[in-house]
C-alpha positions in Angstrom: 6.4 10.1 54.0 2.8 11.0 52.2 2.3 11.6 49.1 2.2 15.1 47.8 0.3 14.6 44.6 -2.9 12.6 44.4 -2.6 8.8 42.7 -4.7 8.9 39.5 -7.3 6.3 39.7 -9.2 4.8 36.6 -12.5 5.7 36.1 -15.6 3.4 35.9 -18.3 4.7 33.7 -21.2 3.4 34.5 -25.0 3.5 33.0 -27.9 4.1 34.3 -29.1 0.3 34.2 -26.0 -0.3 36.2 -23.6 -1.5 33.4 -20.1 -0.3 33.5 -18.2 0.2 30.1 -15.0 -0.8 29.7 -12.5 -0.7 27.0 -12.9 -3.3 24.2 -11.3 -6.6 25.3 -7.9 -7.5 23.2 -8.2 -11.0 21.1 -7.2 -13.8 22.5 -6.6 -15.6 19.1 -5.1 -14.3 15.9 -8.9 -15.5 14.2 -10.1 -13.1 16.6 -7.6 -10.5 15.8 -8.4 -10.5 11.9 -12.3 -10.6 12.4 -12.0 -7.4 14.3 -9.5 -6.1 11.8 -12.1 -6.8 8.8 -14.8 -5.4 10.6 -13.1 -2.1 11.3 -11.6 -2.0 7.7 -15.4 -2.5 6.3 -16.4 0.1 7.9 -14.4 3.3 9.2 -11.0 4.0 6.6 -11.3 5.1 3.1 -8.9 3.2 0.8 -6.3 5.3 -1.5 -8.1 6.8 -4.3 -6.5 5.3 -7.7 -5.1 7.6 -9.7 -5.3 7.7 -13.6 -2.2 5.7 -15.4 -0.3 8.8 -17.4 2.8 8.0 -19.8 5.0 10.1 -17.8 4.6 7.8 -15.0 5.2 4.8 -17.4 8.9 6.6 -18.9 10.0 6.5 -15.3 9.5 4.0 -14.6 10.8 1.7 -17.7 13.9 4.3 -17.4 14.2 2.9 -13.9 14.4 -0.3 -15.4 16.5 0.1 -18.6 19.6 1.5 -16.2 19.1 -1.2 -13.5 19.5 -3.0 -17.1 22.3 -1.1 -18.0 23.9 -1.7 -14.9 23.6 -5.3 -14.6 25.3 -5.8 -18.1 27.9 -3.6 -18.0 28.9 -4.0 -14.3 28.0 -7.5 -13.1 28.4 -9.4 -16.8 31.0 -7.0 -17.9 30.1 -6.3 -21.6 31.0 -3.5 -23.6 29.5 -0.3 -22.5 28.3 0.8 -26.2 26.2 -2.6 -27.0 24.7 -2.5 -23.4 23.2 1.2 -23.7 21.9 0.5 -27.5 20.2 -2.4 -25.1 18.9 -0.6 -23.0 17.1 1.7 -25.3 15.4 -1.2 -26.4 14.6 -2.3 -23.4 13.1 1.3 -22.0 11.3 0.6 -25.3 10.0 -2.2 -24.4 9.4 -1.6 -21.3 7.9 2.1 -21.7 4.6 0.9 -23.7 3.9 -2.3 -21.8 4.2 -0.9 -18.1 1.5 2.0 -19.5 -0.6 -1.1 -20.7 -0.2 -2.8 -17.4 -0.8 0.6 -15.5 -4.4 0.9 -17.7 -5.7 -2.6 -16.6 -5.4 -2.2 -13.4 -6.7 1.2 -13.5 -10.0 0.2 -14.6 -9.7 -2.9 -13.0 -9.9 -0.6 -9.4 -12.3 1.2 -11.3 -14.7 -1.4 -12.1 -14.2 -3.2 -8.2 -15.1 0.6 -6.9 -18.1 0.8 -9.3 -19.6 -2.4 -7.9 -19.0 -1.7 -4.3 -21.0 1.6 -4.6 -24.4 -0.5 -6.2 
């Protein structure tokens, strides 16, 4: 029986010295497929802007920390539960002012790569 609907065809687009353009040709190699990846990254997609290191940030993060603490000493080591939480105030203390510390340098770490990119 014949077809009722017309069979898409693909479509050539040629120039006018006679050279038809095609879609870009996969890689054959996986050294091919990161050269193109580099080239594209260089030079089409922003990266993520860095955003500034805040002490908020930091006290959520070492609070993350001192209960996974917490946690891991009272429940897998099975201390006391008073001498683990007076440990793990020390350890969001700890934890609070060096993560901010950490947060800084590579804050202007970015910031110093992104100011020499732009010379």
């Amino acid at each position: 029986m014949a077809r009722t609907t017309k069979r898409r065809r693909r479509k050539h687009r040629g120039t006018q010295g006679g050279r038809i353009d095609r879609r870009a040709k996969r890689p054959r190699t996986r050294a091919e497929a990161r050269s193109q990846l580099r080239t594209a990254r260089k030079g089409g997609k922003k990266r993520r802007q860095v955003r500034e290191p805040t002490w908020r940030g930091a006290a959520l993060r070492a609070a993350l920390g001192a209960g996974l603490f917490l946690i891991l000493i009272a429940g897998v080591f099975g201390q006391d539960v008073g001498p683990s939480i007076s440990l793990a105030v020390v350890m969001f203390l700890i934890y609070m002012p060096l993560g901010h510390m950490i947060d800084r340098f590579m804050y202007r770490r970015a910031q110093a790569k992104l100011g020499q990119q732009s010379e």
